[in-house]
C-alpha positions as CSV (number, residue, x, y, z in Angstrom):
1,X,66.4,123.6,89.3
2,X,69.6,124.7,87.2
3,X,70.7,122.5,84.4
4,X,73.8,121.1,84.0
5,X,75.1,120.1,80.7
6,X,77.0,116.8,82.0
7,X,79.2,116.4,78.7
8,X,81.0,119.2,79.3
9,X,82.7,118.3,82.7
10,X,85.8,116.3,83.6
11,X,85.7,113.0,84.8
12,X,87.2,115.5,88.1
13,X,84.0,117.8,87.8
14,X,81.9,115.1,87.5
15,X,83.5,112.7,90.8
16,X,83.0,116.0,92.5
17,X,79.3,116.5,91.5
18,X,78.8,112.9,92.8
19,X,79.9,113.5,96.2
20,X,78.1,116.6,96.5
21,X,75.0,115.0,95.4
22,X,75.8,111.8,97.4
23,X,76.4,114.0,100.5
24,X,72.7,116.1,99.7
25,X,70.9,112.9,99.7
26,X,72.2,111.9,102.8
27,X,71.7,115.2,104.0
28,X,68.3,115.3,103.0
29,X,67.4,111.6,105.0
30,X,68.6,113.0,107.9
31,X,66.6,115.9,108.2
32,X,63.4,113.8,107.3
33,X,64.1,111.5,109.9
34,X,64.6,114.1,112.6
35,X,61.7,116.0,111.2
36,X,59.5,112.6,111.5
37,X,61.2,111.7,115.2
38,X,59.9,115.1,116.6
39,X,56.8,114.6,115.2
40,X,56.3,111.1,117.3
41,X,58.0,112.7,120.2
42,X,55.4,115.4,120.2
43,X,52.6,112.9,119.6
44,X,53.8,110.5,122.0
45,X,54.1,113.4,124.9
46,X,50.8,114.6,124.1
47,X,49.4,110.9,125.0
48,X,51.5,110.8,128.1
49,X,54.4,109.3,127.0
50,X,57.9,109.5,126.0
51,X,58.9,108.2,122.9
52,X,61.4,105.6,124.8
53,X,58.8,103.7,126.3
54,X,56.7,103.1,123.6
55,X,59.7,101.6,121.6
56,X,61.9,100.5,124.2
57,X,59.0,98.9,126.3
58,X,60.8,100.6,129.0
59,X,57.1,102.0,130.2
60,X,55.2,100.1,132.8
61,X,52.6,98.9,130.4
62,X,55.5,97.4,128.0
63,X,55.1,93.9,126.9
64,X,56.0,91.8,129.9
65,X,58.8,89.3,129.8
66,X,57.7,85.3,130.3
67,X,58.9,83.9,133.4
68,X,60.7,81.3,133.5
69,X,59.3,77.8,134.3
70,X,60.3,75.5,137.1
71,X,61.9,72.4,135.9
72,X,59.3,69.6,135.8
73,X,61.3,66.5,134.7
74,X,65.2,66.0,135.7
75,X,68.2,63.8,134.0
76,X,68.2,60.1,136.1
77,X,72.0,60.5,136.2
78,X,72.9,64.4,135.7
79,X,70.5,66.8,138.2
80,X,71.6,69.9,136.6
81,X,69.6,68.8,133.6
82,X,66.5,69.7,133.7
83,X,63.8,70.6,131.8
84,X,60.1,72.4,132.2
85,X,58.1,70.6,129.5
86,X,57.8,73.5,127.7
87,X,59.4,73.8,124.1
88,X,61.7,71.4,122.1
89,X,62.7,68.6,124.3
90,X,66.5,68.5,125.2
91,X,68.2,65.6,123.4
92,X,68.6,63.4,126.5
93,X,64.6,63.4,126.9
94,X,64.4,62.5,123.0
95,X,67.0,59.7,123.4
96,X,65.1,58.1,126.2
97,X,61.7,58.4,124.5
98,X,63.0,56.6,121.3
99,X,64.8,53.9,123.2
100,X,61.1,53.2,124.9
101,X,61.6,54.9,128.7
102,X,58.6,56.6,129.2
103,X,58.6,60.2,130.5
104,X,57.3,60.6,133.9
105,X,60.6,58.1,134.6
106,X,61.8,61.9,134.6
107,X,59.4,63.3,136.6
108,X,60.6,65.6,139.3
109,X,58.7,64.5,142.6
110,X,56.9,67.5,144.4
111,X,58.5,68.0,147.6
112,X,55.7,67.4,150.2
């Protein structure tokens, strides 16, 4: 590694030095990271797989989406609220609980 006696550059020389050094680093990330990409590329293809569907769960054995749950209870006064029974309750099932209306009142009746 050469030495460089930093009190004898200009404020010019040194800005200068800082960008090239700056750029070197940068320079030096990238080629790790395409040096450590290839490397999971090749051991992903070796396994029988590309690299995209391991990370992208494009593949067919990617983690599977939930589907979505039919509505179980409805709004008395608004149908196109709805909700499955699943998760945080919507306001307007929290109102009616608090002000005593119990919750099959909301039940959606299973079409026979």
């Amino acid at each position: 590694m050469t030495d460089i006696d930093l009190d004898t550059l200009s404020l010019g020389e040194l800005k200068t030095l800082q960008k090239d050094l700056n750029k070197a680093v940068e320079t030096y990330d990238d080629k790790r990271r395409q040096e450590a990409r290839a490397t999971v590329e090749a051991k992903a293809h070796e396994l029988g797989f590309s690299l995209s569907e391991l990370v992208d769960g494009s593949g067919k054995s990617g983690k599977k989406s939930k589907a979505s749950q039919p509505a179980k209870f409805r709004h008395p006064e608004n149908a196109s609220l709805t909700w499955s029974g699943r998760g945080r309750q919507p306001g307007w099932i929290k109102e009616a609980l608090e002000n005593g209306t119990s919750l099959d009142t909301f039940l959606i009746e299973p079409k026979s």
